[in-house]
LUMPAPA-52379 format. One record per residue: residue in three letters; x, y, z of N, C-alpha, C in turn. Coordinates in steps of 0.2 Angstrom, whole numbers, plus 5000, padded with zeros to 4 digits. Each point is the difference from the previous one (the first is absolute). Layout:
<pts>
ALAXYZXYZXYZ;...
</pts>
This chain:
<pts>
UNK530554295447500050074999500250045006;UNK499749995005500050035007501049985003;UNK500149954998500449975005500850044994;UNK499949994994500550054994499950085001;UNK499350035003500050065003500350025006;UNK500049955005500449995007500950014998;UNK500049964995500850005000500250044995;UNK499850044996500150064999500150045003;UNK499450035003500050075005500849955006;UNK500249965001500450005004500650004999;UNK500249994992500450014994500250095002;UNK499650024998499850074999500450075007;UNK499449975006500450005005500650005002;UNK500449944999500550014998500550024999;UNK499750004994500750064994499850075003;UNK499450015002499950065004500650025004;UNK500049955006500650025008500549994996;UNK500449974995500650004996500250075000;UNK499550024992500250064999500150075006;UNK499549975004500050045006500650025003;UNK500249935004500749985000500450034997;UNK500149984992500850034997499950085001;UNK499450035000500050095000500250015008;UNK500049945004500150045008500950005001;UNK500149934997500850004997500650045001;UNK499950034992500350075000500250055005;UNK499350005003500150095007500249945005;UNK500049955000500249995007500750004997;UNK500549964994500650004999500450085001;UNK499350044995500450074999500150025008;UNK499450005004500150025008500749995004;UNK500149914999500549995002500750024998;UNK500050014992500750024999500050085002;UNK499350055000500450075002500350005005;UNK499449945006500449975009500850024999;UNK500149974997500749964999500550054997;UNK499850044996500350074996500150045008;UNK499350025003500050045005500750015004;UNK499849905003500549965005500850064999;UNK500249954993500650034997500050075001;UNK499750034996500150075001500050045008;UNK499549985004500250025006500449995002;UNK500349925002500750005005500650024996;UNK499950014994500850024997499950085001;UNK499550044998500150065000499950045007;UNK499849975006500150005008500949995001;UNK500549964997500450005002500550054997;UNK499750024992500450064998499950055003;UNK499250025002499950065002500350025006;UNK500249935005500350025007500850044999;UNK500349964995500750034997500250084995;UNK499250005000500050064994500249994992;UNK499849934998500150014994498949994997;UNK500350014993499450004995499749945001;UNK499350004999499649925001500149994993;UNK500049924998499849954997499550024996;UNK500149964994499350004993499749925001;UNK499750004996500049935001499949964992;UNK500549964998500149994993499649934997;UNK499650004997499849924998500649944994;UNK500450064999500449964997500549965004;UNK500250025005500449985004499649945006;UNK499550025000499449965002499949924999;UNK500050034991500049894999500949994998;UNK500450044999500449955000500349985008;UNK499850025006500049975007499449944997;UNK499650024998499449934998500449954997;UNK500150004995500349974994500749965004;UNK500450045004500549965005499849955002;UNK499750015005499649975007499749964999;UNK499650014993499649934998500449954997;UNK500650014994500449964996500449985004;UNK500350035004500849985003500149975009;UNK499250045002500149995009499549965002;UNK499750014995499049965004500149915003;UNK500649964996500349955002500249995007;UNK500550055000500450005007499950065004;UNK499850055000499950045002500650035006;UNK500549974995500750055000500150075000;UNK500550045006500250094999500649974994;UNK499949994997500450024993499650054995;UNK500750054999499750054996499949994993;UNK499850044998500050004992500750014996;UNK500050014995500549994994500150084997;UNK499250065003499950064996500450055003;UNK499850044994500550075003499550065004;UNK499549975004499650035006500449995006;UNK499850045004500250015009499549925002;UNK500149985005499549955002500149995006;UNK499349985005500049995006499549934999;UNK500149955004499849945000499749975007;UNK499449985000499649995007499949925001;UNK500249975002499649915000499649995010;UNK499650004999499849985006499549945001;UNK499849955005499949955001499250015000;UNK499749964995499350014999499750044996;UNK499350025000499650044995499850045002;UNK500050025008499950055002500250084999;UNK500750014998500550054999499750034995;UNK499950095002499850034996500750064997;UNK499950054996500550044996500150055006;UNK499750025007500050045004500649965005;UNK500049924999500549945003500450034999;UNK500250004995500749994994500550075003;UNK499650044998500350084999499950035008;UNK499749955005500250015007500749985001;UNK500049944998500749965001500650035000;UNK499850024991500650044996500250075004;UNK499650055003500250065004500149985005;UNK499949955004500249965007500850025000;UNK500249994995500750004999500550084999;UNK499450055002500450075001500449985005;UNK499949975008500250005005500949984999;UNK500149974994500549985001500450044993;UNK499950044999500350064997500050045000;UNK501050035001500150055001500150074997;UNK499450044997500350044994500850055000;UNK500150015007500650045000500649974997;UNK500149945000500549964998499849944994;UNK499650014998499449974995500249934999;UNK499949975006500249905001499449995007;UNK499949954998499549945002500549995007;UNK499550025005500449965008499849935002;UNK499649984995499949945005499749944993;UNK499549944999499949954996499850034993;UNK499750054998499950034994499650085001;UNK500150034992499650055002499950034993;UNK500549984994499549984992499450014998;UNK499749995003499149984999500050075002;UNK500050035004499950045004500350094997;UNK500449994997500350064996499849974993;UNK499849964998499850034994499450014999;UNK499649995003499250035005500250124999;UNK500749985002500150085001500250034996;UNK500349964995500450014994499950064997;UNK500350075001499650054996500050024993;UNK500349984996500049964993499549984998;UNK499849955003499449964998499450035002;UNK499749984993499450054999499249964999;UNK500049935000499749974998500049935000;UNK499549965005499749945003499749954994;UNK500149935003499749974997500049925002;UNK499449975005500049945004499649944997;UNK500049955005499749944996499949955008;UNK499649974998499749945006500049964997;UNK500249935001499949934998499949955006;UNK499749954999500049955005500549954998;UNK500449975001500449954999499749945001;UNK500449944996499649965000500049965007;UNK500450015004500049995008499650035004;UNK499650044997499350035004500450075003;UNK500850024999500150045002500150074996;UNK500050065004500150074998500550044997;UNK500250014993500350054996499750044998;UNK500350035002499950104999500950034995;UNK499750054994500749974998499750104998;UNK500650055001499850054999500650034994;UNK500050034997500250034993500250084999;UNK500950025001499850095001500450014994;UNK499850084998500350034994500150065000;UNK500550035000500749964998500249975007;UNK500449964998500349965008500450055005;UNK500149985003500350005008500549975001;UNK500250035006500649965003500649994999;UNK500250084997500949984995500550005007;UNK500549954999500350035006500750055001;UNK499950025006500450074999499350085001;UNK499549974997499650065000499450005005;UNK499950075003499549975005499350014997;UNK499449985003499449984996499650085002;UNK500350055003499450054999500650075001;
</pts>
């Protein structure tokens, strides 16, 4: 009887830190993913703000279908191949698990240096990413983070309405 009352209470226990567990869960996911909205939302609307256009919203629909990509078509090879949708899109692959959304949208403004608005063309390896970040049209964000099965990092962002028509400059 003693020893059926031991394994009980240890049973019991248990399911205790579980359920503990799944409620701490949640706030740690929801925590991470505002992180991550933050991320976004700061470096894209620091780099409109410098150019004077409007900041960014940030859209969850746009959101999973950068998820919905990046898990279906990239998580394999963890290829910059783009999608097949009618969004703007900016694509980040970087080596390992460490790269955060602050990475990504570093990267992609990294690339003002080599654009020149007065003549509205790229001086130098790209700068794509970089204008449609400024795109003033575009009113509305939506990112995603996967780990590939490489161990490596896709960052896959989603704009609406798109960017980057050419001929027309981004602000």
């Amino acid at each position: 009887m003693a020893r059926n009352l031991q394994i009980l209470t240890s049973l019991l226990l248990s399911i205790s830190i579980l359920l503990i567990l799944n409620q701490v869960k949640p706030a740690d996911a929801k925590l991470n993913r505002t992180e991550f909205i933050n991320e976004v939302l700061e470096g894209h609307n620091a780099a409109r703000q410098a150019v004077g256009v409007l900041p960014l919203r940030w859209e969850d629909l746009l959101a999973t279908y950068a998820r919905i990509y990046s898990s279906r078509e990239r998580r394999e090879d963890c290829q910059l191949i783009h999608s097949a949708g009618k969004f703007g899109e900016n694509l980040f692959w970087g080596q390992g698990r460490r790269w955060m959304a602050k990475d990504a949208i570093a990267a992609w403004v990294a690339e003002k240096q080599w654009y020149n608005y007065d003549n509205n063309s790229c001086t130098g390896p790209e700068c794509g990413h970089y204008t449609q970040i400024i795109w003033s049209q575009t009113k509305l964000v939506g990112c995603s983070k996967i780990i590939c099965d490489s161990g490596d990092t896709f960052i896959t962002c989603e704009y609406y309405p798109a960017g980057n028509y050419e001929g027309e400059k981004p602000y």
